[in-house]
Backbone of each chain as ProteinMPNN parsed JSONL, in Angstrom:
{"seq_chain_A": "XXXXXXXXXXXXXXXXXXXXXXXXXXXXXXXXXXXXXXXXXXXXXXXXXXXXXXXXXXXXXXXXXXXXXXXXXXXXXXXXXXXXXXXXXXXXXXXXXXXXXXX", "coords_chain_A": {"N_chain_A": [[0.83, -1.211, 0.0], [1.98, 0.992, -0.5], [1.258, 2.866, -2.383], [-0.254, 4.448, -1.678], [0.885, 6.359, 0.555], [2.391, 9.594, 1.445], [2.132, 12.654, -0.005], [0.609, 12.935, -1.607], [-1.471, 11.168, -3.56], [-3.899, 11.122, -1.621], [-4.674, 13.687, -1.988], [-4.937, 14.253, -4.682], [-7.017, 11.546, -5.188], [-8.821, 13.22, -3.642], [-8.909, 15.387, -5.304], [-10.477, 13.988, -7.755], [-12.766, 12.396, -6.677], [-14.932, 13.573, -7.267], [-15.302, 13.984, -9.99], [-14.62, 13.227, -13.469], [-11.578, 14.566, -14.382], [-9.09, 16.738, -16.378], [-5.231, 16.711, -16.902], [-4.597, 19.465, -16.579], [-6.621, 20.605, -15.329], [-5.917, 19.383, -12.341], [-3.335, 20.092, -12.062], [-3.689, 22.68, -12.275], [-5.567, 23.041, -9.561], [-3.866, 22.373, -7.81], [-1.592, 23.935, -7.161], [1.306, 23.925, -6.189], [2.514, 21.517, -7.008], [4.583, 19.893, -8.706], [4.759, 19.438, -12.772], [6.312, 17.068, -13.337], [6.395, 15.797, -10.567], [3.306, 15.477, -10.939], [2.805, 14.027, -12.445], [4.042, 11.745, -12.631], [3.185, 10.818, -9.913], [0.28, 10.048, -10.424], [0.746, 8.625, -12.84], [1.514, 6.231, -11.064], [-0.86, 5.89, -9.53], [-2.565, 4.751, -11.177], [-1.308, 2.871, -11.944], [-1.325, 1.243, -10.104], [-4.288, 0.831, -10.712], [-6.296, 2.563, -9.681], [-6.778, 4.98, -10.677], [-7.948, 5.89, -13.609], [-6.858, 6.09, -16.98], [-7.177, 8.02, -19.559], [-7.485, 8.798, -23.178], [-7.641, 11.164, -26.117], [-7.916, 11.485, -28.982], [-6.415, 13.762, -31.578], [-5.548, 17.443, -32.036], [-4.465, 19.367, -29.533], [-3.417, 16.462, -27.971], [-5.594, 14.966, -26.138], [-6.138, 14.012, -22.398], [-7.667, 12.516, -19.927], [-8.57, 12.094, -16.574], [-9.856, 9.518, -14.344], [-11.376, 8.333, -11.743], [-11.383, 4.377, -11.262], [-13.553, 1.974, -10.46], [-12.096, 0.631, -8.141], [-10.819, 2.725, -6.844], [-12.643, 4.926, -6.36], [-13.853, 2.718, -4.239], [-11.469, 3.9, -2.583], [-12.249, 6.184, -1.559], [-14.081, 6.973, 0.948], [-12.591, 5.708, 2.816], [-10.275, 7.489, 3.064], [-10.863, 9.848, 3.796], [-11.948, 8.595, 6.084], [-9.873, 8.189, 7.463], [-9.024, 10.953, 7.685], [-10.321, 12.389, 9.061], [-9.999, 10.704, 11.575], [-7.412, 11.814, 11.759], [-7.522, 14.507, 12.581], [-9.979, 13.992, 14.275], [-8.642, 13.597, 16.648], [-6.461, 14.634, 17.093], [-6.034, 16.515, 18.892], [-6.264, 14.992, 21.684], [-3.631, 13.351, 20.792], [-1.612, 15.474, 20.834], [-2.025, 16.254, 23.149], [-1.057, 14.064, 24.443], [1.31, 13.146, 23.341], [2.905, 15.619, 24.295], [3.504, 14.869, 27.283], [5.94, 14.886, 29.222], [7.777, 11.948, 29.228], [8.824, 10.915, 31.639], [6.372, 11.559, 33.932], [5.079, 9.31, 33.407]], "CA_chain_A": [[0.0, 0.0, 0.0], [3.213, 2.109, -0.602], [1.519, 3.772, -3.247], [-0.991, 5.549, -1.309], [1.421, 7.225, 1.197], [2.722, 10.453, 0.686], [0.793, 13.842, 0.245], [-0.255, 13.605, -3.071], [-2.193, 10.638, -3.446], [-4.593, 11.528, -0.645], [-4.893, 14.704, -2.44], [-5.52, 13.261, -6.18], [-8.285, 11.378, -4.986], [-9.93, 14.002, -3.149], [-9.919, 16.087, -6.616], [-10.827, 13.225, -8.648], [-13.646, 11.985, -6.562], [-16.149, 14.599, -7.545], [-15.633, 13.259, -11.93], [-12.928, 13.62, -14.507], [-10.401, 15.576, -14.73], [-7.859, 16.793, -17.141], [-4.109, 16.97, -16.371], [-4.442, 20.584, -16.394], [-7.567, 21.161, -14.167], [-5.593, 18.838, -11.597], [-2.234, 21.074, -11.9], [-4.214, 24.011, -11.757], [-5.875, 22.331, -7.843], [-2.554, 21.547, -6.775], [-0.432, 24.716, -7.972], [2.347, 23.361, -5.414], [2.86, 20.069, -7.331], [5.273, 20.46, -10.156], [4.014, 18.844, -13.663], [6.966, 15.947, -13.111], [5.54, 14.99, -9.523], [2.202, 15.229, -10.773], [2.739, 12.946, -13.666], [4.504, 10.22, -11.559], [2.009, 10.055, -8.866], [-1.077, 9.944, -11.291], [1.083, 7.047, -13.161], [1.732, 5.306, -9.533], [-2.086, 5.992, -8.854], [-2.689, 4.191, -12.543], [-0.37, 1.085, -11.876], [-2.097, 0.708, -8.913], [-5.398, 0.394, -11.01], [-6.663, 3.046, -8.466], [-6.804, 5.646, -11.364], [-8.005, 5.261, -14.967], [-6.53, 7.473, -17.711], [-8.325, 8.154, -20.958], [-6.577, 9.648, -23.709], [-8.761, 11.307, -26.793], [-7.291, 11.794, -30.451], [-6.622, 15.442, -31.764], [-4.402, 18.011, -31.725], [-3.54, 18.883, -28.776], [-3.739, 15.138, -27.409], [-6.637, 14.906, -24.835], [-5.937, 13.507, -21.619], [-8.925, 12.507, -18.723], [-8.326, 10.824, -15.756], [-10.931, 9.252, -13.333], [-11.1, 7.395, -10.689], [-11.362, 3.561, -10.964], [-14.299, 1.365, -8.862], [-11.09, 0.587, -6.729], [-10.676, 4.343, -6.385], [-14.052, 5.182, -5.737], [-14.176, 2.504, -2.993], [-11.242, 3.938, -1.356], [-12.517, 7.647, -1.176], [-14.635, 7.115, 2.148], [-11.632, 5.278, 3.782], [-8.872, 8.257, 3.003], [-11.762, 10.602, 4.386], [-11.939, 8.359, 7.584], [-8.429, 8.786, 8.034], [-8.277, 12.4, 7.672], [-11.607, 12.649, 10.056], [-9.458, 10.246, 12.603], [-6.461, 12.813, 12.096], [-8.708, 15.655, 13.016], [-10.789, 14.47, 15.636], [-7.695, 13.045, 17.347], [-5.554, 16.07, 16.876], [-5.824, 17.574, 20.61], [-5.793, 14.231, 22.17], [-2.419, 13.043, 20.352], [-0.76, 16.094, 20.698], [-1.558, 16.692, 24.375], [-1.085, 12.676, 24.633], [2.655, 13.531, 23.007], [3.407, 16.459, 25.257], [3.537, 14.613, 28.088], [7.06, 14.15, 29.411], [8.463, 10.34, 29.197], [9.077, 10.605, 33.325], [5.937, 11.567, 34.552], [4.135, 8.439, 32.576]], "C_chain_A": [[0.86, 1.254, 0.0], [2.074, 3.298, -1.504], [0.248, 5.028, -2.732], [-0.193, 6.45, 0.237], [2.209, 8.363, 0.761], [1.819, 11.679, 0.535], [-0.045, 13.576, -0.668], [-1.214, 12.88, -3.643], [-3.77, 10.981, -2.596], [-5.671, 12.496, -1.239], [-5.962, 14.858, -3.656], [-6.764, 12.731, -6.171], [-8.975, 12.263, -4.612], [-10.245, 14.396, -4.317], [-11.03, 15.094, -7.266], [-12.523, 12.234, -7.742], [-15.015, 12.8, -6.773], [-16.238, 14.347, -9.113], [-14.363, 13.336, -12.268], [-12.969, 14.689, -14.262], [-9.424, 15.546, -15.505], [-6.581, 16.748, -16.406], [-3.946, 18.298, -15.954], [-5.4, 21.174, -15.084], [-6.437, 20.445, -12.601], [-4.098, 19.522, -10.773], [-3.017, 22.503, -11.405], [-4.742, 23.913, -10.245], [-5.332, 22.05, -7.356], [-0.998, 22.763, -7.364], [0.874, 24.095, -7.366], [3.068, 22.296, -5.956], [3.48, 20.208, -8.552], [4.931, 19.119, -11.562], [4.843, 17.595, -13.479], [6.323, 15.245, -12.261], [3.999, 14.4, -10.059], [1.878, 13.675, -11.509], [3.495, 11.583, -12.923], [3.407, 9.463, -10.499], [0.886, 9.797, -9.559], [-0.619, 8.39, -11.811], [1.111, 5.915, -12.453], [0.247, 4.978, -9.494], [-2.554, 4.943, -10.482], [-2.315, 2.812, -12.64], [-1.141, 0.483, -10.868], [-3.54, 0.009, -9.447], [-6.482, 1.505, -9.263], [-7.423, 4.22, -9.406], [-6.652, 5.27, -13.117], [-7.543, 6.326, -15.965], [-6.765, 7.334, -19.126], [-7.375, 9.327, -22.159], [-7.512, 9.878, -25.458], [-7.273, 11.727, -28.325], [-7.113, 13.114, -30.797], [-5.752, 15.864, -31.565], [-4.923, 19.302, -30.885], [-4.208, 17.669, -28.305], [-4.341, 15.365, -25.849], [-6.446, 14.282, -23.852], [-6.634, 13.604, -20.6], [-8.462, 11.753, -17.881], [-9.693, 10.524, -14.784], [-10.716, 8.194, -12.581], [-12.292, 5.868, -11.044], [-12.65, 2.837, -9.895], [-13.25, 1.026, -7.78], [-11.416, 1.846, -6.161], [-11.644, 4.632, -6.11], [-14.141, 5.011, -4.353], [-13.108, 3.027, -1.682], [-11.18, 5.253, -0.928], [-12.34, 7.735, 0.69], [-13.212, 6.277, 3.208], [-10.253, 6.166, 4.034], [-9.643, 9.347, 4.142], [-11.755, 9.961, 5.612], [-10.71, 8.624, 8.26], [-7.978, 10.369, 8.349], [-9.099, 12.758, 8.488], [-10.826, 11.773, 11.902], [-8.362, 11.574, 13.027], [-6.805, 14.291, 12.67], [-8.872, 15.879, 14.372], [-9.667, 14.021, 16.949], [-6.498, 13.803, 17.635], [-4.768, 16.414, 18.274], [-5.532, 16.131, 21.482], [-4.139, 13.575, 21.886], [-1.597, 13.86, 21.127], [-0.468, 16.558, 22.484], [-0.806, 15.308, 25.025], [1.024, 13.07, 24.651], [3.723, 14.247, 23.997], [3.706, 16.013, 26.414], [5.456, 13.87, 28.383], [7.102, 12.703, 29.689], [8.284, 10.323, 30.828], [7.902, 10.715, 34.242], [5.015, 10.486, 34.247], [4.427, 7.078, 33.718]], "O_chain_A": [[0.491, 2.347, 0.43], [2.135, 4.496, -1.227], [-0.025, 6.107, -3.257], [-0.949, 7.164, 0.897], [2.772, 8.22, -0.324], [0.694, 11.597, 1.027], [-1.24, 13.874, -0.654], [-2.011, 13.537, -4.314], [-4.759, 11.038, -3.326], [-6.898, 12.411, -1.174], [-7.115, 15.284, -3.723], [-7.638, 13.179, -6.913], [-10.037, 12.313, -5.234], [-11.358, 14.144, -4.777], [-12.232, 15.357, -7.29], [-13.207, 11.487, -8.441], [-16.08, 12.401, -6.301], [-17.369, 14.523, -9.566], [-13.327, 13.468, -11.616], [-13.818, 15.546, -14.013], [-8.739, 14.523, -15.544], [-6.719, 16.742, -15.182], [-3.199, 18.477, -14.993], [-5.05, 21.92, -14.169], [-6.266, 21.316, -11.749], [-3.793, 19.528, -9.58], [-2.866, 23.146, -10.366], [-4.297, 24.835, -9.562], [-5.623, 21.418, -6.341], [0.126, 22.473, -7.774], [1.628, 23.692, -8.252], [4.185, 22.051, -5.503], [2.827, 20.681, -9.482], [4.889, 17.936, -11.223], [4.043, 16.66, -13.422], [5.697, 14.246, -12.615], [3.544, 13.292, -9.772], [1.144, 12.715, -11.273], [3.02, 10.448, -12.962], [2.997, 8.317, -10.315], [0.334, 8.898, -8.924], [-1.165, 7.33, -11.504], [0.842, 4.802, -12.904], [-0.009, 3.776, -9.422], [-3.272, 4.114, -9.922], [-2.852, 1.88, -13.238], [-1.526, -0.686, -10.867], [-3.986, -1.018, -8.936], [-7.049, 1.086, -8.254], [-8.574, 4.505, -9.074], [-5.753, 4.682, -13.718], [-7.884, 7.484, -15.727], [-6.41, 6.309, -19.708], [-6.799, 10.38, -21.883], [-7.991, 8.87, -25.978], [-6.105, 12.114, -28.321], [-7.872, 13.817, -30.13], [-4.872, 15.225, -30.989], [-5.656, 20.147, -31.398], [-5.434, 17.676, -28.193], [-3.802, 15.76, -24.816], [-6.601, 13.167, -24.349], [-6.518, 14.686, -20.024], [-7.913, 10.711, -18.239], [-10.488, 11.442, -14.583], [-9.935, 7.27, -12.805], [-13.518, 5.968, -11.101], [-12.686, 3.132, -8.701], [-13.551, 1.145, -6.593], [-12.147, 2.023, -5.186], [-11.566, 4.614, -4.882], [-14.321, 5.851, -3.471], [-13.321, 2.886, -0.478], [-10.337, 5.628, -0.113], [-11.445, 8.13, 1.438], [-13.164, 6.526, 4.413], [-9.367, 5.86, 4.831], [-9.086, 9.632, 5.202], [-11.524, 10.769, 6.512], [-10.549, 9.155, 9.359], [-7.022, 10.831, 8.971], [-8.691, 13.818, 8.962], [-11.09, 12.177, 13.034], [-8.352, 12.18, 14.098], [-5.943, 14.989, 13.203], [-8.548, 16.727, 15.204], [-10.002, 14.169, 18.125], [-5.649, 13.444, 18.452], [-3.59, 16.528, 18.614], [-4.43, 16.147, 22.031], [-3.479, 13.337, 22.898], [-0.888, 13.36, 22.0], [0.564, 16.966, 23.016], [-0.058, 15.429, 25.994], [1.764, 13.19, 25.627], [4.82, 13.851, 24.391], [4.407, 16.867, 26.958], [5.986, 12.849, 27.945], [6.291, 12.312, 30.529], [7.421, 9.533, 31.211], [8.036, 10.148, 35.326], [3.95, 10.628, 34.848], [3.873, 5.994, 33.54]]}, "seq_chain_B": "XXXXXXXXXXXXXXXXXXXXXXXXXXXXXXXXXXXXXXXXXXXXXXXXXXXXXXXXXXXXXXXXXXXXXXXXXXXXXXXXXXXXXXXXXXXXXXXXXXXXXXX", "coords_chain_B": {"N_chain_B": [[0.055, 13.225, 7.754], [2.169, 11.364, 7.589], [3.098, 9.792, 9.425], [2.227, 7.613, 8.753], [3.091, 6.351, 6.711], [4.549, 4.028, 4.843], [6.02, 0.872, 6.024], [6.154, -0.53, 8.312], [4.225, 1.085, 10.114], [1.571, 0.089, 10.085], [1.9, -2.403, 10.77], [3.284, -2.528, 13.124], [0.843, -1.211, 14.938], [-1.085, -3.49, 14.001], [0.158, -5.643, 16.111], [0.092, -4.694, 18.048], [-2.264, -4.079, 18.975], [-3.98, -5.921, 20.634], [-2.843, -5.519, 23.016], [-0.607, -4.404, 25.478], [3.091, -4.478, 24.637], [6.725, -5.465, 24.933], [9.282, -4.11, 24.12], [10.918, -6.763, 23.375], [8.86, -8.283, 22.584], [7.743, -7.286, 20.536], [10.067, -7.087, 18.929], [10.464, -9.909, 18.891], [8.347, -10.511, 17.106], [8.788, -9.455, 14.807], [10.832, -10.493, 12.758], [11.953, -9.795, 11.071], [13.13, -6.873, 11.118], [14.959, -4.126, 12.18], [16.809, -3.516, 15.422], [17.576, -0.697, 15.033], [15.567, 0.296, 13.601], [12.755, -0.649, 14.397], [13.215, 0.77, 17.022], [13.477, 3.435, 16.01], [10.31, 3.436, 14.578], [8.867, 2.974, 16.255], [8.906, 5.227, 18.321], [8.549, 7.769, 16.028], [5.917, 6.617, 16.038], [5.196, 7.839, 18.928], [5.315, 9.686, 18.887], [3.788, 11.122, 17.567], [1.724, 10.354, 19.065], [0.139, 8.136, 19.045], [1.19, 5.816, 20.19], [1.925, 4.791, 23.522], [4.319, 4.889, 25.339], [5.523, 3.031, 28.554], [7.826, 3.104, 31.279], [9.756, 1.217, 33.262], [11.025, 1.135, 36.703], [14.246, 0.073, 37.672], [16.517, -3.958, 37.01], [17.132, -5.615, 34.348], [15.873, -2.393, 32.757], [12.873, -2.298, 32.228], [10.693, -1.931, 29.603], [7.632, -0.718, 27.959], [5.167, -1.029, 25.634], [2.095, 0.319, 24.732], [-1.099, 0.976, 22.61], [-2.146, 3.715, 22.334], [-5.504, 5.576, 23.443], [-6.254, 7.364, 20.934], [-4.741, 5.86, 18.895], [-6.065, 3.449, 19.43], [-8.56, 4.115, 17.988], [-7.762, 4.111, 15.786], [-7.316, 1.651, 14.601], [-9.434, -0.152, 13.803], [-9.832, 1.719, 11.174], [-7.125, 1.114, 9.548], [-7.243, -1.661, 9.529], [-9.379, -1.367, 7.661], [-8.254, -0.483, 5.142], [-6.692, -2.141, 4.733], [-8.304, -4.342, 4.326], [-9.647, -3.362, 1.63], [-7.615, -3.115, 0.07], [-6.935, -6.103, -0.479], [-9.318, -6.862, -1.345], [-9.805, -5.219, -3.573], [-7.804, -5.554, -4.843], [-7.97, -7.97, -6.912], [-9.379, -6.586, -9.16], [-7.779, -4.52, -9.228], [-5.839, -5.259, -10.607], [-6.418, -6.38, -12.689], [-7.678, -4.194, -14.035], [-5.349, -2.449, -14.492], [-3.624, -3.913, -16.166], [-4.547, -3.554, -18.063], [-3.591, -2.025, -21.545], [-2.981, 1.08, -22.455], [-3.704, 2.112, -24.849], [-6.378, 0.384, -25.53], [-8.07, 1.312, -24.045]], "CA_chain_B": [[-0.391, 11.841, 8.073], [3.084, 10.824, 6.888], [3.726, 8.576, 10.392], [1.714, 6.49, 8.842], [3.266, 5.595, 5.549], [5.51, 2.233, 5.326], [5.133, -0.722, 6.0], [6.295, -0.624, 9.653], [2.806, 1.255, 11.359], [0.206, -0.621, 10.216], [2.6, -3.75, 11.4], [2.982, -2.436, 14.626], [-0.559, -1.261, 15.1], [-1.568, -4.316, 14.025], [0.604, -6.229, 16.566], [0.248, -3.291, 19.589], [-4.047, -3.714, 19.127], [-3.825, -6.886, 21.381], [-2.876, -5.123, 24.375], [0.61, -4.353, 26.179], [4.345, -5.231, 24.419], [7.503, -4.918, 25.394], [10.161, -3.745, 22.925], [11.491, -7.795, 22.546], [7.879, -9.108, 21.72], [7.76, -6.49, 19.24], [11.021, -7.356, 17.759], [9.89, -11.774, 18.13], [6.481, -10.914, 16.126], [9.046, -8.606, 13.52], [11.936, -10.846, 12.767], [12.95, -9.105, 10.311], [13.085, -5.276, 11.469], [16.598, -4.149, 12.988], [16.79, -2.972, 16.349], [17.392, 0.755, 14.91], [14.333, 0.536, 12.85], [12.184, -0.458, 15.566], [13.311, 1.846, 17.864], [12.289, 4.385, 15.301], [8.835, 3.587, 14.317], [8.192, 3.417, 17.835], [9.207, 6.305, 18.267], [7.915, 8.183, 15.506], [4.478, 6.432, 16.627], [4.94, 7.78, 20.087], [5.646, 11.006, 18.989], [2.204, 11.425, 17.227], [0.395, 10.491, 20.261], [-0.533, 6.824, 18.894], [1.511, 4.279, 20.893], [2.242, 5.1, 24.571], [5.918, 4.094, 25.7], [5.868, 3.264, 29.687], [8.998, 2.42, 32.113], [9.527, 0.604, 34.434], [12.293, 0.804, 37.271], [14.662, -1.886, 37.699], [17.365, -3.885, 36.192], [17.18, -4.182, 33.255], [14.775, -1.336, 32.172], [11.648, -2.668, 31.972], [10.162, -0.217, 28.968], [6.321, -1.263, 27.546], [3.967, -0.229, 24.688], [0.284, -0.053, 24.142], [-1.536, 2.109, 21.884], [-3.433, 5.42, 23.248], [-6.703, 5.743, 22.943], [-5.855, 7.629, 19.547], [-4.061, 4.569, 18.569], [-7.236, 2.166, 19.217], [-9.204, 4.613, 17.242], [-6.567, 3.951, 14.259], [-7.14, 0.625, 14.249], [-10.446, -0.106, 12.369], [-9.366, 2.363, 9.533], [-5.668, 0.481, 8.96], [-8.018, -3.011, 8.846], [-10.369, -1.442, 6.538], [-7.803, 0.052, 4.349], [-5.983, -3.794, 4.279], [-9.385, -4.991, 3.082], [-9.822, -2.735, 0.742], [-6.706, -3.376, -1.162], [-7.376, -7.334, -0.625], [-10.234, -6.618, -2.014], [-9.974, -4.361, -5.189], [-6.87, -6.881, -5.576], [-8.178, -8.596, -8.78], [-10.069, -5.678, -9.813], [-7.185, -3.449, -9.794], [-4.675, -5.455, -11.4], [-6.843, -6.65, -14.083], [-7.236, -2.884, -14.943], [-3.709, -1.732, -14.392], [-3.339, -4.51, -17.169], [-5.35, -3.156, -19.8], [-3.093, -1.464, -21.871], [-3.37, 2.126, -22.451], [-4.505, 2.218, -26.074], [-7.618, -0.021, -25.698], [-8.684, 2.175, -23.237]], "C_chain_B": [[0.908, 10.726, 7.95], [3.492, 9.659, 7.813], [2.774, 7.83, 9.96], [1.616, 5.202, 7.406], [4.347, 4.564, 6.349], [4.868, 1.389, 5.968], [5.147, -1.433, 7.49], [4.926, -0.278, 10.64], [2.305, 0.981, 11.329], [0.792, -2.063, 11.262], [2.278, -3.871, 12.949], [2.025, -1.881, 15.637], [-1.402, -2.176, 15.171], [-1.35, -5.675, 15.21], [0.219, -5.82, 18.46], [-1.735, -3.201, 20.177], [-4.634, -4.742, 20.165], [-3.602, -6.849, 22.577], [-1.296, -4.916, 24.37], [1.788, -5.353, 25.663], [5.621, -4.504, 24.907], [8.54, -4.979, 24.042], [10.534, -5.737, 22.371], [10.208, -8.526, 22.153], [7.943, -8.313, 20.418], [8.865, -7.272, 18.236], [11.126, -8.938, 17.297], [9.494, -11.526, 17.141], [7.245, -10.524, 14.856], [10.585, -9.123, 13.38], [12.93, -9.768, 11.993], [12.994, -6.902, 10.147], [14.223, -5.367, 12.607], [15.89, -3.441, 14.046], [16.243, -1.562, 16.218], [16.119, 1.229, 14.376], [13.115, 0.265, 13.587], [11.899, 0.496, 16.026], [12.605, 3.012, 17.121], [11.246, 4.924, 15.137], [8.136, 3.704, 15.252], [7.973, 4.923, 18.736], [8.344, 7.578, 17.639], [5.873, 7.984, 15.721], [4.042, 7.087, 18.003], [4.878, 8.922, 20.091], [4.162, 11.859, 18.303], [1.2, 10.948, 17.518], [-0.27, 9.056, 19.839], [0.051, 5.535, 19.311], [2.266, 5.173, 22.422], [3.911, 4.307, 25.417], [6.108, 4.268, 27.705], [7.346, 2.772, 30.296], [9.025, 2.371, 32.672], [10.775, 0.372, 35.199], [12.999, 0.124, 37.431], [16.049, -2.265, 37.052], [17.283, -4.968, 35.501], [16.267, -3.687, 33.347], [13.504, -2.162, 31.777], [10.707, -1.462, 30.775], [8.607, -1.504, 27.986], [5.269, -0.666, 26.623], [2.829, -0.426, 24.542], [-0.005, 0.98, 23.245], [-2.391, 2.789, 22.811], [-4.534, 4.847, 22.616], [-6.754, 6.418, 21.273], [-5.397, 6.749, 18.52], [-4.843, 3.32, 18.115], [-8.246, 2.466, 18.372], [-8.699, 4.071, 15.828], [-7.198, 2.621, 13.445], [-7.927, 0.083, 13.038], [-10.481, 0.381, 11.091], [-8.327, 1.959, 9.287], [-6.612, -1.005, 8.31], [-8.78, -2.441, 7.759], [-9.444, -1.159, 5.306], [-6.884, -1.369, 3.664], [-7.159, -4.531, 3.827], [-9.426, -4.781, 1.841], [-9.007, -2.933, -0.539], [-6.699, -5.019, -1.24], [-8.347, -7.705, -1.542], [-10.557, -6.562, -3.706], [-8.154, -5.125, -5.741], [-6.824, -6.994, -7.101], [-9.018, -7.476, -9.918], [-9.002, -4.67, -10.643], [-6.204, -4.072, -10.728], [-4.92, -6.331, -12.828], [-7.256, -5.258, -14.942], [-6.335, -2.456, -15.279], [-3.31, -2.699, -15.608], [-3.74, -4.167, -18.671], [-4.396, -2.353, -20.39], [-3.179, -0.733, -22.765], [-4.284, 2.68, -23.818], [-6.116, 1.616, -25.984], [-8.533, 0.53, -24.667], [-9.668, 3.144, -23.979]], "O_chain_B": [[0.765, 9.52, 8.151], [4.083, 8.682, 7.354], [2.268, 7.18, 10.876], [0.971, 4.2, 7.099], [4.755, 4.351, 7.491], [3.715, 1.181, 6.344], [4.517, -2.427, 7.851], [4.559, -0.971, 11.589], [1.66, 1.07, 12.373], [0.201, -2.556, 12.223], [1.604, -4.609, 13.668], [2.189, -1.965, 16.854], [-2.34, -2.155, 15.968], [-2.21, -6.544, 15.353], [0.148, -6.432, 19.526], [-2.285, -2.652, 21.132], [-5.758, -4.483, 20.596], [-3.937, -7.753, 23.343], [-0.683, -5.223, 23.347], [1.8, -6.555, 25.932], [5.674, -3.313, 25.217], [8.482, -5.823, 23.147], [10.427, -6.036, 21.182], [10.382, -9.447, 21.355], [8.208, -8.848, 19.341], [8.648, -7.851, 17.171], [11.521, -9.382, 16.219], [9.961, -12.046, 16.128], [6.791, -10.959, 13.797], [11.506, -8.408, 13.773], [14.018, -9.225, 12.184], [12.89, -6.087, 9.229], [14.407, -6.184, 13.51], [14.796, -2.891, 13.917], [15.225, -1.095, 16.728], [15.644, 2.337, 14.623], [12.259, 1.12, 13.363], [10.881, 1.164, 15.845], [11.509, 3.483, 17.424], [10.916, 6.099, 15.295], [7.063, 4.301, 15.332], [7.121, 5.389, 19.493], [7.627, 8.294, 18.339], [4.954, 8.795, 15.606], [2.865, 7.025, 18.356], [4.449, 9.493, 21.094], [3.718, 12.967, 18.604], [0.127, 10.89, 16.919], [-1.349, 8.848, 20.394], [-0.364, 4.428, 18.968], [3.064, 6.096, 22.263], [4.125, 3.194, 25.897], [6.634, 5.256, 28.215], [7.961, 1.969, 29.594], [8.479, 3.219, 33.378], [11.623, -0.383, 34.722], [12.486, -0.994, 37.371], [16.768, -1.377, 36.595], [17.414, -5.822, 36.378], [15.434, -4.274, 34.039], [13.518, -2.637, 30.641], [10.204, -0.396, 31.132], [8.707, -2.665, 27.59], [4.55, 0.237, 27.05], [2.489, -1.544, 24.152], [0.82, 1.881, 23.09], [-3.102, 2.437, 23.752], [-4.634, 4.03, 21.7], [-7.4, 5.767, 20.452], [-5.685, 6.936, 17.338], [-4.673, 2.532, 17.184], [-8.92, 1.553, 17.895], [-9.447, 3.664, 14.939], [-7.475, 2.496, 12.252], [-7.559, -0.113, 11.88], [-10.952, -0.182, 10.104], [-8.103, 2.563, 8.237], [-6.691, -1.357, 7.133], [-8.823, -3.175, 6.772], [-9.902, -1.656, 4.277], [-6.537, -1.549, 2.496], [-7.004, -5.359, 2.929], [-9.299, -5.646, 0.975], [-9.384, -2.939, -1.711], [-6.362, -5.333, -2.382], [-8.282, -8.63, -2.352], [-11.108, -7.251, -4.564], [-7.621, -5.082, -6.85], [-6.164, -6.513, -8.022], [-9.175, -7.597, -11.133], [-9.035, -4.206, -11.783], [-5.755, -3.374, -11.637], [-4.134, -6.765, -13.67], [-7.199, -5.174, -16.169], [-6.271, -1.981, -16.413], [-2.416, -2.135, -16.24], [-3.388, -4.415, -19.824], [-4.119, -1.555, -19.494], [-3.4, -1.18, -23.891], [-5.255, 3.436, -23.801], [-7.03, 2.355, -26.352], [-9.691, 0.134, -24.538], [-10.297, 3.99, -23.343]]}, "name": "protein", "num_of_chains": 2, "seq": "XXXXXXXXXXXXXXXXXXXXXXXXXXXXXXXXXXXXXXXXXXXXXXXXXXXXXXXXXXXXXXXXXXXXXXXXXXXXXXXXXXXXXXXXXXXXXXXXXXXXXXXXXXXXXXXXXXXXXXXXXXXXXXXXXXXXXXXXXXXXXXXXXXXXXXXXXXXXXXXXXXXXXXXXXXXXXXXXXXXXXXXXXXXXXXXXXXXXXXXXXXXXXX"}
């Protein structure tokens, strides 16, 4: 499950679970992500069979991506994770704070 | 969310959900994880409030892990997320096979 750790995965899906997307709409939702990264992790997210990528005839060459019934099903489980990281936030961090000696 | 890529936290989440270990059950259940790498993930887990590291006076050091309450929360979303890819298994890697033209 390497290929979903990392920021950008996480991310990817979130766009992509609302329909297609081009390469460009996806760069443009992630200005931070340089067109190399983006194109690696999309391919990663692709090998995986997590992400489907659609490519249309024409000049300039069309490129769609969408998310996969894998990908679909693992929206609501990236979302539980980021709802765990959340609601768990203040407990962790005060959990953390706690010197080693007085435990 | 990054303490929670690799292949080490689900391991030792999965191992730590059972109740109370001490650093050498950990390292029985994980033959193959070095001392330093251990120490680490434990570490890194302890440091984002999801595995609790106690000690115990004595000689030797008596030192003991459980997961926090943050930790036990974790758990159900690491199992679902190891279904999930169990799961979408044959799904995904009979897509990831299709190759890209007949798309």
């Amino acid at each position: 499950m390497q290929v979903l750790s990392g920021r950008w995965p996480s991310l990817l899906l979130y766009y992509l679970k609302d329909g297609t997307k081009r390469f460009s709409d996806l760069q443009r939702d992630n200005p931070t992500v340089s067109h190399r990264m983006l194109t690696l992790e999309l391919r990663k997210l692709e090998a995986a069979g997590i992400v489907q990528r659609t490519t249309f005839d024409g000049y300039p060459l069309r490129v769609e991506y969408d998310l996969t019934p894998a990908g679909l099903k693992l929206v609501p489980l990236i979302d539980a994770l980021g709802d765990w990281w959340d609601e768990t936030e203040n407990m962790r961090i005060r959990r953390a704070s706690i010197p080693a000696a007085d435990v």
